[in-house]
Phi, psi and omega in degrees: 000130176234157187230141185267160182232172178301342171280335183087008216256152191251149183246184169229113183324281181318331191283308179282347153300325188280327164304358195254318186266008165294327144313282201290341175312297190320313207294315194287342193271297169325299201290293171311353185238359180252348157290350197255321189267030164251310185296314185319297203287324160274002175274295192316299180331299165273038194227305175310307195294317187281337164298325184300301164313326193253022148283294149333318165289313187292314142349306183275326197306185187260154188259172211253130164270176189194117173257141163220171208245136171232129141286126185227148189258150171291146158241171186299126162116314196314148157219190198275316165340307196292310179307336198256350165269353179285271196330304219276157192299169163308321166251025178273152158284134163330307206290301169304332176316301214302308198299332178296273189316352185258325182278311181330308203242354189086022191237161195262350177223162165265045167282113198227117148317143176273132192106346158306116183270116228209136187239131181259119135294135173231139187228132148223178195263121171269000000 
């Protein structure tokens, strides 16, 4: 279908329609690949955050130990404190040794005599 313009010039009605809808076509397509690599990025993004963490998790677990139990003879001075800061791991606390070596052996206090024989857990980390 053509159309006269003010000029006398003759146009054709259809050619400017189909560019025009040839535009919104374009836009849409434009619009759809940039929604497609927005999601890609954020699908990648969060797939990277969770390897990452649960590299990190993995990383913090606990390492694997092995406890065996030594007999120690008390000497003159020693006490079970001094003995249970000898034995014990690095991330262990005193107080618990001391609590271990006291349920270990029966006793209600850490009162010891010297010439006394004491049974020490000892854990190390393998």
């Amino acid at each position: 279908m053509f159309v006269y313009d003010a000029n006398g010039k003759r146009r054709n009605v259809r050619k400017k329609w189909g560019e025009n809808m040839e535009r919104k076509t374009q836009r849409r397509v434009v619009r759809k690949s940039r929604k497609i690599r927005k999601n890609t990025f954020v699908l990648l993004t969060t797939a990277l955050v969770l390897c990452l963490g649960t590299f990190a998790m993995g990383a913090q677990t606990e390492k694997t130990t092995k406890t065996y139990y030594e007999s120690v003879e008390i000497h003159k001075g020693d006490t079970i404190w001094n003995i249970a800061e000898e034995y014990k791991t690095e991330s262990e606390k005193t107080e618990h040794m001391v609590n271990a070596i006291l349920e270990l052996n029966g006793l209600k206090t850490a009162n010891v005599r010297a010439g006394e024989s004491i049974i020490v857990p000892v854990t190390t980390e393998i």
